[in-house]
N, C-alpha and C positions, 0 to 999 in steps of 0.2 A: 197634192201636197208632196214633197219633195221627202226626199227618206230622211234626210238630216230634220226638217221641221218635224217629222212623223215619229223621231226617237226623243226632241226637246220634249213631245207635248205627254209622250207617254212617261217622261222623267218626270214633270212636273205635276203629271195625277196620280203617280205614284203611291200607295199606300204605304206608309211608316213601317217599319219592322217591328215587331214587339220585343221588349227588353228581357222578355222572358225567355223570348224564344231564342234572341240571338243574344246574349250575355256578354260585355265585355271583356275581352281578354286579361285574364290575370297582369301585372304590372310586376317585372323583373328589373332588377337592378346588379350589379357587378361591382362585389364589394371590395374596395383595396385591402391589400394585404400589410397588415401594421405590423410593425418590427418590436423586438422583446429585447430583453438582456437578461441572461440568464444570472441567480443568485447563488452563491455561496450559501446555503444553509448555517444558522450559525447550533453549533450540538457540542453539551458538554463532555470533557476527557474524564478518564477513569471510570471506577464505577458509580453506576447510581441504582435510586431505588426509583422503580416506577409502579404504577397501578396500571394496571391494567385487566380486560378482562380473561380471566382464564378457564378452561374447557375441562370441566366438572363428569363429563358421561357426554357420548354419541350412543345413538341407539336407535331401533325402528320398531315401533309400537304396530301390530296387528288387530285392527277394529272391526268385530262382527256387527253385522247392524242386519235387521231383520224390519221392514216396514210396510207396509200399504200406503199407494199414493191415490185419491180418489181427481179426476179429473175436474175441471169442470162443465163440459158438454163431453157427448160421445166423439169418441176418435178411429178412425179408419185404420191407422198405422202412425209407429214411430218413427219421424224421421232422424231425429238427431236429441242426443243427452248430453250435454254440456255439465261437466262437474268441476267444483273447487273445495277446497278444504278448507275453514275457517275456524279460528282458535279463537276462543273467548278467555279460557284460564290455562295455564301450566305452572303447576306451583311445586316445587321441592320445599319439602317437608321435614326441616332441619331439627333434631338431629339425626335423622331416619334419612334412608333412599328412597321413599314413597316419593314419587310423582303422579298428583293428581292433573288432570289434563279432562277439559271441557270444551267442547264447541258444536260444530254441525256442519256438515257438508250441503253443500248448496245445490243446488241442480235445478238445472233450466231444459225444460221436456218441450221439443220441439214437434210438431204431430201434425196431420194431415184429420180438416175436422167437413165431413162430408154437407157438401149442399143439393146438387141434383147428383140424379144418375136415372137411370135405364137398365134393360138386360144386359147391354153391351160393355156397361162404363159408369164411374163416378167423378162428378164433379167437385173436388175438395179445396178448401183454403189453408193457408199454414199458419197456424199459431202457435204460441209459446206458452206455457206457465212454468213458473219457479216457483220450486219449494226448500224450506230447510228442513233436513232430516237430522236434529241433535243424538248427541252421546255424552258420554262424561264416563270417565273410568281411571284407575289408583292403579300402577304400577313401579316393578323395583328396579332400578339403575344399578347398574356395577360401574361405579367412580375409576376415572382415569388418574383423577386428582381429588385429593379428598378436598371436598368444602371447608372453610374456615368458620368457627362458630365457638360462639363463647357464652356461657350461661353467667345468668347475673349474678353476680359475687351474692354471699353469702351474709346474712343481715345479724349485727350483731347490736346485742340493746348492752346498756351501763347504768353505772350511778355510781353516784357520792355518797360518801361517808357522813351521816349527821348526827347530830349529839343533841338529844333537847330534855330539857327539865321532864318529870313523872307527877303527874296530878296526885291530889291527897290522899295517902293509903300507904303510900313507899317513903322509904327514909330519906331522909334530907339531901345524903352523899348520892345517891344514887340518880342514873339517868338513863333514858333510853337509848340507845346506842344499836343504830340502823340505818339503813338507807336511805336516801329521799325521798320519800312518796310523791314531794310534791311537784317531780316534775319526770318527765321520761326523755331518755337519750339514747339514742340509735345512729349506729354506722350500717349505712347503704348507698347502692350505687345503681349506675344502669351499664350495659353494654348494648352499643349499636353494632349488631352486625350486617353485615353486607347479603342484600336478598339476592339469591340464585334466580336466574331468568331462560329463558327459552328463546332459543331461534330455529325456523323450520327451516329443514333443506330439503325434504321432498315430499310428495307424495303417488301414489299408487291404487286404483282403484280395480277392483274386480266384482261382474257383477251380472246378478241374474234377473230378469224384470219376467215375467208372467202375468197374463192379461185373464181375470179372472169371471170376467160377466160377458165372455165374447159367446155370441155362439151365430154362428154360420148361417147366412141367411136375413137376418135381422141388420138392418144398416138404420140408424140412426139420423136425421138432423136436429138436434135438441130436442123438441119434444113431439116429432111427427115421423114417422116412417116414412121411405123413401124408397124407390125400385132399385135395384141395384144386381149387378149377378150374381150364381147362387153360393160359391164362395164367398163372399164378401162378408164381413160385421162387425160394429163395433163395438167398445167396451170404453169401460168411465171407474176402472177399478186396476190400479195395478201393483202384486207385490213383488218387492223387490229383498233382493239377499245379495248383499255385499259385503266385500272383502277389503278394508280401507287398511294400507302400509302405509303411517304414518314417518318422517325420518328427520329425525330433530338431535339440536342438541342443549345442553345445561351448562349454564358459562356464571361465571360466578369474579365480579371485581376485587384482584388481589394484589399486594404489595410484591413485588419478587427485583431480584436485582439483575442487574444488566450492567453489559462492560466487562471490565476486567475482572478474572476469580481472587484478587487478592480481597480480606475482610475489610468491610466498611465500617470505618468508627461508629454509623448509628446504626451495626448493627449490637452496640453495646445494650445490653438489657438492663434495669434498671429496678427492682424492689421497693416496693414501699416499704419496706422495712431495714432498708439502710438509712 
């Protein structure tokens, strides 16, 4: 058989390639560039009133948190802690500077969880558990800006003048001369104010973990002892002391002017009692 027939026949029995194994090339494209025209903004002259949000207190809250994390199998060593900060409430407490503020810090505990070993060596896998560690705690802001807040007017009751005949026993001329009983009148109102709100700008962890059921010697795989060297062992308890700097701030949506300093006619004020 000739070489050229002896590369056909071996093309032709050839085994398929698996899709798995050999994947098609991603498909890329080269996208044209589309042309703009830029706008004119259209923005009013003079001055105006705008709302906007305005920045009420900056501040950085320091959170002691004191916890025990219980695993769930034994663990050889920590490799890696993963933290984030999660805010469930931050509430300014109007007409006070109290800021209460609630949530939990998250943490993803990444560890080496033993399977074989010998004197020389252990054999470990890496798994992960997450746990929430909550807090919740009231603290005072010193205001950059003071909040705007207005308590509900004051409720004020009335009545009419009535005049009615006197049952048998009083003179003829004579009448009762009093109020209305028979009905009630009241001036009240509501004011809506604008709720202060919270935005995080950072945070900061510091922190201590101690391994509290370790002891030297003992190595663990769930429920069976295993050989391992003589330093080795692991633990399924661990507490933790940390330092969380929280950095936020308190912004509060208010009416202020913009433009020009000359006055604006509505900032004419106006009485209900003109």
């Amino acid at each position: 058989m000739s070489e050229e027939h002896k590369q056909q026949h071996e093309h032709e029995h050839a085994k398929p390639s698996s899709p798995h194994l050999f994947p098609k090339p991603p498909k890329t494209s080269v996208q044209p560039i589309a042309k703009n025209t830029p706008l004119s903004p259209q923005v009013s002259s003079g001055a105006s009133i705008a709302k906007v949000p305005v920045v009420l207190a900056e501040t950085t809250v320091q959170i002691d948190l004191d916890s025990t994390i219980k695993l769930p199998e034994p663990a050889l060593e920590i490799k890696r802690v993963k933290k984030n900060l999660k805010l469930v409430q931050c509430r300014l407490l109007l007409p006070t500077n109290k800021l209460f503020i609630k949530g939990f810090v998250r943490k993803n505990i990444q560890y080496a969880a033993p399977r074989y070993g010998s004197h020389h060596g252990v054999q470990s896998v890496i798994k992960s558990y997450t746990v929430d560690i909550p807090f919740n705690l009231v603290t005072e802001v010193n205001f950059i800006r003071q909040p705007e807040f207005k308590a509900l007017p004051e409720s004020k009751e009335f009545s009419f003048f009535s005049s009615q005949p006197l049952p048998a026993g009083f003179a003829q001329k004579d009448s009762l001369l009093s109020g209305d009983f028979s009905e009630f009148n009241q001036i009240s109102g509501e004011v809506f104010n604008e709720l202060p709100y919270c935005e995080l700008l950072s945070s900061k962890f510091i922190e201590y973990d101690e391994f509290l059921d370790r002891k030297m010697g003992d190595v663990f795989s769930n429920d069976y002892k295993i050989v391992a060297p003589f330093e080795e062992g692991t633990f399924t308890k661990i507490e933790e002391k940390m330092v969380v700097e929280l950095s936020l701030k308190v912004l509060q949506n208010q009416q202020i002017k913009v433009g020009e300093q000359n006055e604006c006619p509505s900032d004419t004020k106006f009485s209900a009692d003109e």
